[in-house]
N, C-alpha and C positions, 0 to 999 in steps of 0.2 A: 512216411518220414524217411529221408534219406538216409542210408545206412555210414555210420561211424566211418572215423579215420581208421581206425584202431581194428572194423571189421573189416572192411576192405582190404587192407595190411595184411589181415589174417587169411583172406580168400586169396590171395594174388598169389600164384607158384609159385613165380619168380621173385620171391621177395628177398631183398637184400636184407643182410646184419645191418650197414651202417649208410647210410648218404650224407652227406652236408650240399647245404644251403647257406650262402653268403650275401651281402649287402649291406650297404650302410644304414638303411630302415630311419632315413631321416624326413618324416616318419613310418614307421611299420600300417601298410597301408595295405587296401584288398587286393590288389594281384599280388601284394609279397605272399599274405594268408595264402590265397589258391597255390602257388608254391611248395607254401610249405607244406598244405593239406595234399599235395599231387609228391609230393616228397615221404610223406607218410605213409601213403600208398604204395609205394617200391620197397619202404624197408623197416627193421622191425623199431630202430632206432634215428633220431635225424639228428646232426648238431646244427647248430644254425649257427654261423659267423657273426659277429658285427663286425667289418670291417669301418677303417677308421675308429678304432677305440679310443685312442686321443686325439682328440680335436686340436690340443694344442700342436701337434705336430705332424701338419697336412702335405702329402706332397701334390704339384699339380702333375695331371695325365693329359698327354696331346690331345688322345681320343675323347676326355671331356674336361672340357677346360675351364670349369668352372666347381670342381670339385675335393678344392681344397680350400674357397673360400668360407671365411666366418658365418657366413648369411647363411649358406648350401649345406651347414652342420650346429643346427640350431640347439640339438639335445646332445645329452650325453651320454657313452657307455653305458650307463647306470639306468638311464631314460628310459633310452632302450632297449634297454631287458627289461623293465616293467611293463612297457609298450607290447612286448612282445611274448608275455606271460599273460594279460590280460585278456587280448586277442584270442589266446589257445587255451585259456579257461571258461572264457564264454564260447568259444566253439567247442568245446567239449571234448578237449584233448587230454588225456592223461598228463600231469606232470613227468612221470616216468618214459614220456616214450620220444623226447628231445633232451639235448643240454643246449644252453648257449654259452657262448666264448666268443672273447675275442677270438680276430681272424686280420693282423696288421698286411694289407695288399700291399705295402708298399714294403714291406718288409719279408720276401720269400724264405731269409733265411731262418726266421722262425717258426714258421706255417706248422711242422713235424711238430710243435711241441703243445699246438692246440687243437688240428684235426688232424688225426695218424696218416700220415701218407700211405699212398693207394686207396684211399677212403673216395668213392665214386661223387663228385661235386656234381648236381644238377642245377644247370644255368639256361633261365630264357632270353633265348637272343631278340633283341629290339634295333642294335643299331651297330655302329663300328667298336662303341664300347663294350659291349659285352662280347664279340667276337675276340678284343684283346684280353679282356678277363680271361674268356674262355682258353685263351692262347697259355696266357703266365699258368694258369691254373694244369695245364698237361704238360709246360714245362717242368713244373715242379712236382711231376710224378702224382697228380691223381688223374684216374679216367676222369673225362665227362661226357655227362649225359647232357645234351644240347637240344633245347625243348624251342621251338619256332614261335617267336611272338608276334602280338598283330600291331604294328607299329599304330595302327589309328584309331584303336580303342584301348591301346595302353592306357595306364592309370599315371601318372607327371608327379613326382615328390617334389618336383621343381611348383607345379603346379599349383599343389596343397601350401606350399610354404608361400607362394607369392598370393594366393587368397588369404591365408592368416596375415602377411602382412597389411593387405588391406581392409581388412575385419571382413573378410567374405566366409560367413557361412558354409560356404557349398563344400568347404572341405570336408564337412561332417560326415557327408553322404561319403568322402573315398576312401575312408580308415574303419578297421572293424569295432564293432560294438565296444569290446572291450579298451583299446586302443584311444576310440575317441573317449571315453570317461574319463580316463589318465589325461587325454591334453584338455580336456576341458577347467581340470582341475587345476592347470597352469594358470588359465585363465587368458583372454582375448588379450588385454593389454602385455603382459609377458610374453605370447607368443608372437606378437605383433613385432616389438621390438626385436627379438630376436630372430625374426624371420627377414626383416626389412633390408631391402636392395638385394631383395634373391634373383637373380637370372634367371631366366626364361630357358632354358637349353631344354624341356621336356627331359627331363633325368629320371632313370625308371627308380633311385637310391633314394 
């Protein structure tokens, strides 16, 4: 049996006090989890962002331009963090060894008031957006730690959201255990709807 977050954490020298983790988790899917489980691994605490915490109030990004639409933000704040509570109880994560918060990206002047500045953001790069992420985020005064993704096994929230909108199953397989329980419980037809005329851009959020 592989050994815990929690131990690993504890074995690692170099283990930081705090990291955060950010994304919109529309929805919280299995490379977000490996994330956060490789985020847990460097430190003894993670906060995990939602960015976009209100939907009603999206701005768009050059770098992805489809990430303010209706479609591209089907749950809510609230969602979530259920979504993302689920996930890290059936992986067997300690309640105690994350918080989640908002984290408004469009919004830098408040960032200080939900993860403390200088707090190390760890971000896997896939494409030119997360290179701009990466950019705002060491403007605003936290290190990052910049983790190399593999653009063609990436896992697509773009993806998952345009299979729910056509009742395709296969999304099942790309959200964790916990995670999918909560969207099942939405049920096909509600996610269908709210997922419909999602774009295709492969969005890792």
């Amino acid at each position: 049996m592989p050994p815990s977050p929690e131990h690993r954490a504890r074995q690692r020298p170099d283990t930081l006090t705090r990291v955060a983790v950010t994304g919109r988790f529309q929805p919280f899917h299995v490379d977000h989890l490996a994330l956060v489980v490789d985020a847990l691994s460097r430190a003894e605490q993670v906060l995990i962002g939602i960015t976009n915490p209100d939907v009603r109030s999206l701005q768009p990004a050059p770098e992805s331009d489809h990430r303010h639409l209706p479609a591209a933000n089907p749950f809510t704040w609230l969602e979530r963090l259920v979504f993302i509570e689920a996930a890290l109880e059936h992986h067997g994560v300690a309640r105690s060894r994350y918080t989640i918060t908002p984290f408004p990206l469009d919004a830098p002047e408040t960032w200080s008031a939900y993860v403390p500045a200088g707090t190390p953001q760890l971000v896997r790069i896939f494409s030119d957006w997360e290179r701009e992420k990466s950019r705002r985020l060491a403007a605003g005064d936290y290190p990052v730690i910049e983790l190399q993704g593999d653009p063609l096994h990436r896992v697509s929230a773009s993806d998952i959201r345009a299979a729910m909108a056509r009742r395709d199953g296969t999304w099942r397989e790309l959200v964790p255990a916990g995670t999918r329980a909560r969207l099942e419980a939405i049920g096909d037809d509600e996610l269908c709807r709210r997922c419909a005329a999602t774009p295709r851009n492969g969005d890792q959020g």
